[in-house]
N, C-alpha and C positions, 0 to 999 in steps of 0.2 A: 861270285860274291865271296869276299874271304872275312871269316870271322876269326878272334880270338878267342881263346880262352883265357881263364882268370890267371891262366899263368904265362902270358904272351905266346903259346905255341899256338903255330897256323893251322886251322883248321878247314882247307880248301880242298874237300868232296865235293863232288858234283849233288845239284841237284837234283831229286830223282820227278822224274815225268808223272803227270798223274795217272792213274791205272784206267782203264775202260773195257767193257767188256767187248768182244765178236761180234758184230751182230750174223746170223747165218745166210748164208749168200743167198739170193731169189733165183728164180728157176731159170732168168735169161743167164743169172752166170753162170748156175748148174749146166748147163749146158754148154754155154762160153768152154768153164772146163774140161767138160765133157770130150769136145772137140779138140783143145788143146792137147790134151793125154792122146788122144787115137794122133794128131798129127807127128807129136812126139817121138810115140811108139814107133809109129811108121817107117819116121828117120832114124830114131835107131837099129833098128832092124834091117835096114837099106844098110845102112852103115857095115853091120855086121855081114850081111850076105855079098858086099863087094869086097870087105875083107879076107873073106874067106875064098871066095873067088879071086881074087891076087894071087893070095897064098899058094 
């Protein structure tokens, strides 16, 4: 949307979104993540211990 001002300059900002709060995750995603982090880790770690094993 482009507006003017009283002195013909363009004033084309974006709109800002309206704000909302987090609501806090329930305990199936507490967990969801839970699981995601150890899978993660795992592979990182894999990652790192065949690095180093190359090396």
């Amino acid at each position: 949307m482009r507006t003017y001002s009283e002195s013909g300059i363009l004033n084309n900002y974006a709109t800002e979104p309206e704000m909302y709060y987090a609501s806090y995750p329930f305990p199936e995603q507490q967990r969801r993540y839970a699981l995601q982090a150890a899978f993660a880790t795992l592979f990182v770690a894999s990652l790192v211990f065949i690095a180093l094993a190359v090396s």
